[in-house]
Rosetta silent file (secondary structure, phi, psi, omega in degrees, C-alpha in Angstrom):
SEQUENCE: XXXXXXXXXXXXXXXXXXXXXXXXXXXXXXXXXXXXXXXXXXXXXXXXXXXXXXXXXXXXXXXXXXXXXXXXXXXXXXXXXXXXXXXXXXXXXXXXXXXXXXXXXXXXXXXXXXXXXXXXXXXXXXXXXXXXXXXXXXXXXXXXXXXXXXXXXXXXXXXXXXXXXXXXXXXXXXXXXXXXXXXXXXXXXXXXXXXXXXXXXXXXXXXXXXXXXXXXXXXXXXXXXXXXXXXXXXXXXXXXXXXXXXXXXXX
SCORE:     score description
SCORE:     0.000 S_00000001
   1 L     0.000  122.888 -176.814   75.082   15.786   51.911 S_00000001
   2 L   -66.520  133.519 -173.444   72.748   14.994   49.124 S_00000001
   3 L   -68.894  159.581  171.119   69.736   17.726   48.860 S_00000001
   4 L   -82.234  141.843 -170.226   66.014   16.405   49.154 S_00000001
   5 L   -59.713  157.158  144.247   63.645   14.907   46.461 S_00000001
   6 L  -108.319  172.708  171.064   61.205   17.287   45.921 S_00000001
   7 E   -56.509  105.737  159.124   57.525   16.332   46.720 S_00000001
   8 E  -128.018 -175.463  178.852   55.167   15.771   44.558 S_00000001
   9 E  -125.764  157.391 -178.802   51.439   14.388   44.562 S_00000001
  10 E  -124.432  152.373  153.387   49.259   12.134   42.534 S_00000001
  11 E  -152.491  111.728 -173.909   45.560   11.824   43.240 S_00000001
  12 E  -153.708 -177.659 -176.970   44.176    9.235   41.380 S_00000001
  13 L   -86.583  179.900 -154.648   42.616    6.089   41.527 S_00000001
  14 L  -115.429  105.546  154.039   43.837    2.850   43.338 S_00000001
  15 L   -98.976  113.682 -153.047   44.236    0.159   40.005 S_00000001
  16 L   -99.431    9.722  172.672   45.228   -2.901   41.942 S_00000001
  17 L   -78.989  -21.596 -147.598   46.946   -4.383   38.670 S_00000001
  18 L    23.483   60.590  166.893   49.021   -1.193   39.263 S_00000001
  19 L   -98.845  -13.972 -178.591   49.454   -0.406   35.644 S_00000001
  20 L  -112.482 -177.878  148.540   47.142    3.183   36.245 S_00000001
  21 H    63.581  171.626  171.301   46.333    5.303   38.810 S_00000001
  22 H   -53.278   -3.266  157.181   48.545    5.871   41.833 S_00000001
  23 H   -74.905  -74.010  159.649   50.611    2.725   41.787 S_00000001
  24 H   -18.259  -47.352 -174.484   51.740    3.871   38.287 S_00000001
  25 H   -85.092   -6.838 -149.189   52.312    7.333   38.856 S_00000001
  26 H  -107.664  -44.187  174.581   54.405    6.765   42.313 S_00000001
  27 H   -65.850  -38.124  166.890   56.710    3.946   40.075 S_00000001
  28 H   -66.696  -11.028  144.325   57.030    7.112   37.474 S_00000001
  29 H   -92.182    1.948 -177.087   58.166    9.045   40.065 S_00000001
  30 H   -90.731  -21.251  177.661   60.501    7.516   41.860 S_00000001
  31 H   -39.315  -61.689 -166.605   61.880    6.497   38.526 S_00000001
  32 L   -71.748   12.561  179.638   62.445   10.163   37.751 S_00000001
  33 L   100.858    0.354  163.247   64.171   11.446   41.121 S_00000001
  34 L  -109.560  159.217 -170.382   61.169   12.861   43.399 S_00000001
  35 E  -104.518  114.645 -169.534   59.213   11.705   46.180 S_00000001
  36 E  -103.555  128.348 -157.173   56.029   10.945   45.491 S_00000001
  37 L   -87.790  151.860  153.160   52.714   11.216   47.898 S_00000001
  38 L  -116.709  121.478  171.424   49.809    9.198   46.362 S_00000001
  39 E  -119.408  132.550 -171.876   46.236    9.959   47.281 S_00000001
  40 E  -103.183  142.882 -164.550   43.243    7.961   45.919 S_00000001
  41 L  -109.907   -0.206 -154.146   40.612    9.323   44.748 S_00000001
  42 E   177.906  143.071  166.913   38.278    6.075   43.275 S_00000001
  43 E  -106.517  144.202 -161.146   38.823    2.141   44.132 S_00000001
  44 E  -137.600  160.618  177.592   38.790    0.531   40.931 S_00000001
  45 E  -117.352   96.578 -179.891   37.607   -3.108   40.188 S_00000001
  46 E  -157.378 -172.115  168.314   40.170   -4.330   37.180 S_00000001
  47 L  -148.126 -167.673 -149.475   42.823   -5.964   35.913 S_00000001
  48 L   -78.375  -31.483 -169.442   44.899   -4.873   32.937 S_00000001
  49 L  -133.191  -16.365 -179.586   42.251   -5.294   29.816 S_00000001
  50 L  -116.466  137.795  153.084   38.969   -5.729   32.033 S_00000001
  51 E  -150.965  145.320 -131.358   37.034   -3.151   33.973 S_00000001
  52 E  -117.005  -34.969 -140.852   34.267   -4.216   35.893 S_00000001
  53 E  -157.485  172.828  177.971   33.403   -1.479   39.127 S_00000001
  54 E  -176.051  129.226 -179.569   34.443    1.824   40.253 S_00000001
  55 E  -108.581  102.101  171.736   34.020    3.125   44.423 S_00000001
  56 E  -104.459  166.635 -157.690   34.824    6.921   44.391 S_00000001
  57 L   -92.313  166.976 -170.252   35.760    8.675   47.042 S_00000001
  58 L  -123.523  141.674  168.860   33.854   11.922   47.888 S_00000001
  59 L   -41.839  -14.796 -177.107   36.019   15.642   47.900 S_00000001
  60 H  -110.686  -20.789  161.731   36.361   15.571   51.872 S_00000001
  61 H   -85.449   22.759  176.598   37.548   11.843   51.843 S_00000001
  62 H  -106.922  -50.711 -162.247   40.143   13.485   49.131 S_00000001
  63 H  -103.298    5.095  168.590   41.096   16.225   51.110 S_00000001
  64 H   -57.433  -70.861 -148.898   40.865   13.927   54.496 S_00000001
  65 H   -84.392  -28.181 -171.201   43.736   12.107   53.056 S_00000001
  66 H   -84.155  -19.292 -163.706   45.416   15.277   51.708 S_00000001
  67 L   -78.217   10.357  173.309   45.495   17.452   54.734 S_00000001
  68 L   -91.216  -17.576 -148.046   48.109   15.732   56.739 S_00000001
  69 L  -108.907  -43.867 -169.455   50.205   15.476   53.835 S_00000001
  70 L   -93.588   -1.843 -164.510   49.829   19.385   52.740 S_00000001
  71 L  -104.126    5.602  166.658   50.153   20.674   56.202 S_00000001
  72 L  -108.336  -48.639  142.163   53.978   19.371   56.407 S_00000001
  73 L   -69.529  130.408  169.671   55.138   19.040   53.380 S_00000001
  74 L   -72.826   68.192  175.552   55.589   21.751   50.492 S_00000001
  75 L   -75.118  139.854 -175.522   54.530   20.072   47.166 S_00000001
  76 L  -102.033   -3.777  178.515   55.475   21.840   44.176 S_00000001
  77 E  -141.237  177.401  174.063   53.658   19.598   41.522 S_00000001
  78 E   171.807  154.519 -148.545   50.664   17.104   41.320 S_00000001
  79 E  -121.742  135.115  148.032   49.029   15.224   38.857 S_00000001
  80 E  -134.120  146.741  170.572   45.193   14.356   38.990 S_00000001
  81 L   -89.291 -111.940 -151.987   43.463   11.462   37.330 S_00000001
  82 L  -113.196  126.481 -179.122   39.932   10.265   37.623 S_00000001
  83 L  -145.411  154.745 -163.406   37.589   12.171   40.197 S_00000001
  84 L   -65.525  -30.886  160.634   33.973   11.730   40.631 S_00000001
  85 L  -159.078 -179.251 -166.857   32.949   14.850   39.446 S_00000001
  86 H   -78.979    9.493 -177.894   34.116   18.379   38.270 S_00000001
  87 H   -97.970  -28.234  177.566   32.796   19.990   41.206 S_00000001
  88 H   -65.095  -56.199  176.808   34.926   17.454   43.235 S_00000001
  89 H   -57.930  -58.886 -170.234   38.044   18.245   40.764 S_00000001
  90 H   -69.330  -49.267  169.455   37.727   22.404   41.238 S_00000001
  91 H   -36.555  -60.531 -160.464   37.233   21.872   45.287 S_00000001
  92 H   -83.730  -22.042  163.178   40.627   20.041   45.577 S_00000001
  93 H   -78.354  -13.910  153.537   42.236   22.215   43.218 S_00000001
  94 H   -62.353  -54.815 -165.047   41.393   25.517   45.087 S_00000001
  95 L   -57.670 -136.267 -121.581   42.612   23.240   48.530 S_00000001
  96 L   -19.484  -29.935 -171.008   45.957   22.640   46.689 S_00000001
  97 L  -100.529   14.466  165.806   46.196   25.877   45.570 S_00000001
  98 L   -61.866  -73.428 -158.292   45.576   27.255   49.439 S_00000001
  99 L   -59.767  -51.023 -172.989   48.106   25.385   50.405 S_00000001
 100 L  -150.468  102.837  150.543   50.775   26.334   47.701 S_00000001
 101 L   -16.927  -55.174 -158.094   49.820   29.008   45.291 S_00000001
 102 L  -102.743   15.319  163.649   52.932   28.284   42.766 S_00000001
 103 L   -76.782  151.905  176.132   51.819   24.448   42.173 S_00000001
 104 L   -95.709  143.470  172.709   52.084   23.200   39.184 S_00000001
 105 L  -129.098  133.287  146.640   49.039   21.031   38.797 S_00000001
 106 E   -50.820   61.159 -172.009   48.706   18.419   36.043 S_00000001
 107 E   -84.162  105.324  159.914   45.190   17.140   34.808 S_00000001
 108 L   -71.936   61.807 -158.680   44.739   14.120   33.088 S_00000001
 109 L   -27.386   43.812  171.369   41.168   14.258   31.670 S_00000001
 110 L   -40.503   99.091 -172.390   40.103   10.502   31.766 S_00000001
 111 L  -116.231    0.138 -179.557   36.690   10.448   30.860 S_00000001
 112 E  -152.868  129.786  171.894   37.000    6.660   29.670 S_00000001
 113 E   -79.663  163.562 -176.242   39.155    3.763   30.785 S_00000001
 114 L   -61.925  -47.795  164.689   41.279    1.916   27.863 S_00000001
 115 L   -26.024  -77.663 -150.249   38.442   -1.250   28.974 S_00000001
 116 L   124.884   56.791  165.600   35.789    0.714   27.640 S_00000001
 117 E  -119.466  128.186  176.769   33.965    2.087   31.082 S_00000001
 118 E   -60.189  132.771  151.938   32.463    5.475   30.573 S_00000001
 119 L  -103.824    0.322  166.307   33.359    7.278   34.030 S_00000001
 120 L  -163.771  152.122  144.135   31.429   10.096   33.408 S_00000001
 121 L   -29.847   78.786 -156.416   28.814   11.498   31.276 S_00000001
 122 H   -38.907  -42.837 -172.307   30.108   14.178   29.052 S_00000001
 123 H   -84.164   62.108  131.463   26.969   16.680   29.489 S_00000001
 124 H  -107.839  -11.099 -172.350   27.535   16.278   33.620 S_00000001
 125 L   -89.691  100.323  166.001   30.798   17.906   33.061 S_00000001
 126 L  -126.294 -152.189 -158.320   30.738   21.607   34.109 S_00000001
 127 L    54.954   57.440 -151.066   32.567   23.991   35.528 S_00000001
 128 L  -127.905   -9.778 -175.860   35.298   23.151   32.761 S_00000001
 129 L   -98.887  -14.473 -168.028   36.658   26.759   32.280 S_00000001
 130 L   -93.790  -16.288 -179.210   37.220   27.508   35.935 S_00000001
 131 L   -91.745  -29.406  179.573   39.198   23.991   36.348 S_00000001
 132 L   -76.602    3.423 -159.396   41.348   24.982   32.949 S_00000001
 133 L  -130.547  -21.202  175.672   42.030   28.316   34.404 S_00000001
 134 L   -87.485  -27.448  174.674   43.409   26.950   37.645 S_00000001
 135 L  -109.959  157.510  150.936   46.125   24.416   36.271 S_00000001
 136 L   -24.732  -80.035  152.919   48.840   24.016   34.317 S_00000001
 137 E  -126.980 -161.508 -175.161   48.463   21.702   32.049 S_00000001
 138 E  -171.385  106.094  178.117   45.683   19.486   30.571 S_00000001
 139 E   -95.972   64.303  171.280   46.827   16.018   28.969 S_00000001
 140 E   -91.492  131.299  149.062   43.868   14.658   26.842 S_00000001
 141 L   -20.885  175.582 -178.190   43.958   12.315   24.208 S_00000001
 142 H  -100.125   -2.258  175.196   42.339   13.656   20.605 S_00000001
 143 H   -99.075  -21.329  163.858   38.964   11.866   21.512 S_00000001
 144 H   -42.893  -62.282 -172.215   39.166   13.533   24.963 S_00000001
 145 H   -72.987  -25.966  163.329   39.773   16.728   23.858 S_00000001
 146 H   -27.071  -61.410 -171.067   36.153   16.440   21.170 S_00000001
 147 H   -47.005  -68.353  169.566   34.701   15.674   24.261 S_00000001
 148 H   -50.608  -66.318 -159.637   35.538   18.629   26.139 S_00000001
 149 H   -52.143  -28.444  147.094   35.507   20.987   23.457 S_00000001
 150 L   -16.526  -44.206 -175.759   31.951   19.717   23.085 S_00000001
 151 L  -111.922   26.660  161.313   30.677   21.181   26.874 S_00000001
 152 L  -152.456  128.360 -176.354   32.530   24.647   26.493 S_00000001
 153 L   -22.128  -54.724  157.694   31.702   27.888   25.329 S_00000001
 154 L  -115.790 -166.793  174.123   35.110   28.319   23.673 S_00000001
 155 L   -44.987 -177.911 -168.608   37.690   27.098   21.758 S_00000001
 156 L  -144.611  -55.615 -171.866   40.431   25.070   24.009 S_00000001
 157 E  -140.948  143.793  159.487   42.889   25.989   21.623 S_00000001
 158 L  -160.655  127.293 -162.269   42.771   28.554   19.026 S_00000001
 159 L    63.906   68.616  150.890   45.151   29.114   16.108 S_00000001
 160 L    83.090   -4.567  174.475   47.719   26.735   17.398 S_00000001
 161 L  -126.914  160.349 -155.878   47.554   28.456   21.131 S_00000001
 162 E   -74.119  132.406  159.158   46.202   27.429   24.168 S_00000001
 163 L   -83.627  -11.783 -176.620   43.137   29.447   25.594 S_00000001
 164 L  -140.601 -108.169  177.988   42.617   28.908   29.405 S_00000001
 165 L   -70.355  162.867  170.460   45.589   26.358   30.009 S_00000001
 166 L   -86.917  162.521  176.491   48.250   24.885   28.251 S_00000001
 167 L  -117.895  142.240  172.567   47.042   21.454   26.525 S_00000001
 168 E  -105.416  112.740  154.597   49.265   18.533   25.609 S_00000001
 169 E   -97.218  119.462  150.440   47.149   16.694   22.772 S_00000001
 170 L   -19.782  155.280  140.936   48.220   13.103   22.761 S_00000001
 171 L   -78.513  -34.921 -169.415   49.204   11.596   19.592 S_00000001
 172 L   -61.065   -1.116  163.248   47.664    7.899   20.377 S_00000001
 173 L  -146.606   20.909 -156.437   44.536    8.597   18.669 S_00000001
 174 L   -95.607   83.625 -169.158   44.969   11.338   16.342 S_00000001
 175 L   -41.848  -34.956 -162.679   43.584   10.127   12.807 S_00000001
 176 L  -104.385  -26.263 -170.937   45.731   13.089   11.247 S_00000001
 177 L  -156.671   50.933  166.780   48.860   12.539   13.134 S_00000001
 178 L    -3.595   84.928 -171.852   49.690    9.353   14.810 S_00000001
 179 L   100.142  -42.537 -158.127   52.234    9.411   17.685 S_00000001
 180 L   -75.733  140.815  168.229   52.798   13.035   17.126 S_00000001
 181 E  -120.690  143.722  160.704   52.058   14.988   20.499 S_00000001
 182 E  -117.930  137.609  170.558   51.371   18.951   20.181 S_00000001
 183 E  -108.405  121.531  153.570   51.979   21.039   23.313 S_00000001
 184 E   -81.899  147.929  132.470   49.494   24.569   23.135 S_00000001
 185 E  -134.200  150.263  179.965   50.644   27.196   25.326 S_00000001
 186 L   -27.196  -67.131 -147.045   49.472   31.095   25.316 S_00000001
 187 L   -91.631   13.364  175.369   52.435   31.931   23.266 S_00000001
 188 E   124.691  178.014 -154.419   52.168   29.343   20.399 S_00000001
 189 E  -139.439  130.072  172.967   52.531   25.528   20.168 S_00000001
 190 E  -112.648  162.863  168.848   55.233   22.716   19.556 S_00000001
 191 E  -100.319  127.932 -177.681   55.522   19.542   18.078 S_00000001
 192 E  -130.541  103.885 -169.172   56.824   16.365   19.635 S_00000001
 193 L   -57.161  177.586 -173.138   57.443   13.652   16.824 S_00000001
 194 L   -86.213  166.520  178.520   57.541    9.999   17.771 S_00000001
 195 L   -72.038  -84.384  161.908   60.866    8.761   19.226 S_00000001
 196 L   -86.180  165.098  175.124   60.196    5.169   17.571 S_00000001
 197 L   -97.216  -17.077 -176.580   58.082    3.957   14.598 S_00000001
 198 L  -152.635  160.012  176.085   56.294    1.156   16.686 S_00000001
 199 L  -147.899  169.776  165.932   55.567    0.472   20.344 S_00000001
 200 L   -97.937  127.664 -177.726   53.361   -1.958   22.151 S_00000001
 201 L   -48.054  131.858  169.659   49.904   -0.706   23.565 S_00000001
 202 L  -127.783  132.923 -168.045   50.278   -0.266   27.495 S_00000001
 203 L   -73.566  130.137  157.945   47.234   -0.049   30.374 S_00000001
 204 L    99.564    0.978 -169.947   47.782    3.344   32.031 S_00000001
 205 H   -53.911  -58.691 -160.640   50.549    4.938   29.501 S_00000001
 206 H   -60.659  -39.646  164.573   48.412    7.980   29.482 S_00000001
 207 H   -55.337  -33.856 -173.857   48.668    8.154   33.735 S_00000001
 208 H   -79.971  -47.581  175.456   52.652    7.506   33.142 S_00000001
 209 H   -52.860  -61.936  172.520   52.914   10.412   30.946 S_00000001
 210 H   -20.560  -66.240 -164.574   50.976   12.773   33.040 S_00000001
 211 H   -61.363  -44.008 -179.982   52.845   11.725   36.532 S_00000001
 212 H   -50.832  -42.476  162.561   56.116   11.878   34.259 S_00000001
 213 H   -53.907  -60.605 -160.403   55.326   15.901   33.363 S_00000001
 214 H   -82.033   47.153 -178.438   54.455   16.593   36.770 S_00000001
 215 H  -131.006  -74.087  162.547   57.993   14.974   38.011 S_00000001
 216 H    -9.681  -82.845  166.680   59.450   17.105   35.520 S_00000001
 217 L   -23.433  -67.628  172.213   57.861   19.791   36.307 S_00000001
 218 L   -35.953  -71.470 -177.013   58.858   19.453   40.097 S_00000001
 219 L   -58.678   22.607  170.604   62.322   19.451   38.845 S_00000001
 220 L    97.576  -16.440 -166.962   62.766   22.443   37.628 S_00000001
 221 L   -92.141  166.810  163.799   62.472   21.824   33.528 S_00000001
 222 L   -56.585  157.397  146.434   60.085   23.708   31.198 S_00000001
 223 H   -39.590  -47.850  179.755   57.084   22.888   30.122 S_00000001
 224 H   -63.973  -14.555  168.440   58.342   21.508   26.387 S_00000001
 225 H   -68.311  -49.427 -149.591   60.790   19.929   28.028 S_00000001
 226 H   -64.599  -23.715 -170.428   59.251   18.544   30.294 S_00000001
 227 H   -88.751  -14.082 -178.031   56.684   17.220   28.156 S_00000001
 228 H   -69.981  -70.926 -160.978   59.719   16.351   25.325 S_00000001
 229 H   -68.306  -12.589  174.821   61.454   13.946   28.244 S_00000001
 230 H   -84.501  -58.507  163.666   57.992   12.533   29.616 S_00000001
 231 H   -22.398 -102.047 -163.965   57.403   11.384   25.707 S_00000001
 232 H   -37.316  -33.935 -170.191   60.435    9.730   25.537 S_00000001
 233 H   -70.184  -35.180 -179.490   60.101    8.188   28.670 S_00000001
 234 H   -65.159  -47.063 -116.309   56.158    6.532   27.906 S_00000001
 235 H  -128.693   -9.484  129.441   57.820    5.360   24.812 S_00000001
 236 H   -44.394  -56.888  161.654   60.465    3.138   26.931 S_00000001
 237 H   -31.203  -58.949  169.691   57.521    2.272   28.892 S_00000001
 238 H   -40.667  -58.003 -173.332   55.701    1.165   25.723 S_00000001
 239 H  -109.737   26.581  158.835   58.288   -1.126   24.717 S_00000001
 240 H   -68.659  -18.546  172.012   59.647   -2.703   27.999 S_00000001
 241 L   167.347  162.594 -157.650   58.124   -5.742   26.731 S_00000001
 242 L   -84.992   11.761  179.313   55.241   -6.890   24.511 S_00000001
 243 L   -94.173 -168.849 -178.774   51.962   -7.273   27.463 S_00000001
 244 L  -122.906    3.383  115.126   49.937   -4.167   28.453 S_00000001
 245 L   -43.856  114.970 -178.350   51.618   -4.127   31.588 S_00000001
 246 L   -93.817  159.290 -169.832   54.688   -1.754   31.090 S_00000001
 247 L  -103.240  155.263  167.123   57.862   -2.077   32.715 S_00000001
 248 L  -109.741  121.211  138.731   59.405    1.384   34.367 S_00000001
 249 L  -129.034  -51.847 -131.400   62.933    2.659   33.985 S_00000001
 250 L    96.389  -36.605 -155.509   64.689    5.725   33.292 S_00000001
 251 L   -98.471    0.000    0.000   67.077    4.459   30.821 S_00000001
């Protein structure tokens, strides 16, 4: 008898092109072999290259949707994307971490869609050391992480190692090192070179990586793996075909 998926969760927003957000992360997981819950956190008004509106959801219509979900099922990982504000993001990560101590949780620090819409204010952002101190990981881009590191006291990373959480810095905007991803953790930091020399630009690849880590994750791999085999996978993604809609597979 074949064993059970494990669970994981997304809570992110509802992109009805479903290249972001929870339609993205739910096709990255089932790609990778887990069963994935999606909870939305934000209604989004877009298509693939335009984005016009944003509805967000309030922390008790978050945790509305999650308690039915957490009070049956064990999830061991979850990813979150775009939440209305960081007091909303540290509420549902204490709930999750009620619920299941030992989650892995996954934060994907959007602070701007690929459109250009601001979704938050950078000096509105607090509470940023107590949400870095509660998760796992923390996948920002290199204009992301300026951003944070901007609104907190310390360093994010210092001398190549992570300070509160570990951080995954992106490669996709990184003026010094194109394509290159570095994973910080406490104990020192690796490098994850590109795969390919060229890909095609895709709406939500940063949401595929994320959900792809926390899939990982679920299963059992390391971080560097996990974060090795979610690279490779965005970089299939990339180059399923030449639109900014990505294709999903495994292979």
């Amino acid at each position: 008898m074949q064993s059970l998926r494990p669970y994981v969760l997304t809570i992110a927003g509802f992109d009805p092109s479903g290249g972001a957000g929870v339609l993205a992360d739910c096709k990255t997981f089932e790609q990778h072999g887990v069963y994935g819950f999606g909870v939305c956190s934000a209604l989004t008004v877009q298509n693939d290259d335009t984005f016009l509106n944003i509805h967000w959801l309030s922390a008790e219509r978050i945790i509305e949707q999650l308690e039915p979900l957490l009070s049956k099922f064990v999830v061991s990982a979850c990813k979150i994307g775009i939440i209305n504000s960081p007091e909303t993001l540290l509420t549902i990560i204490r709930y999750l971490k009620e619920y299941n101590p030992a989650i892995h949780i996954v934060w994907d620090p959007v602070l701007k869609a690929s459109a250009g819409y601001d979704f938050h204010a950078v000096n509105t952002f607090h509470n940023l050391e107590a949400i870095l101190a509660a998760i796992t990981l923390a996948t920002p881009n290199y204009n992301e992480l300026q951003q944070l590191q901007s609104i907190i006291d310390e360093p994010l990373i210092k001398e190549d190692r992570a300070a509160f959480c570990a951080v995954l810095l992106k490669g996709g905007h990184r003026p010094d090192a194109l394509g290159i991803d570095t994973l910080y953790e406490p104990v020192g930091s690796t490098t994850l070179l590109a795969g390919v020399q060229q890909v095609f630009p895709k709406h939500g690849s940063g949401c595929v990586l994320s959900a792809a880590i926390t899939a990982r994750l679920a299963k059992g791999e390391n971080l560097p793996g996990a974060c090795r085999g979610a690279k490779q996978y965005v970089e299939n993604f990339l180059n399923s075909n030449q639109s900014l809609l990505g294709y999903h597979s495994i292979c």
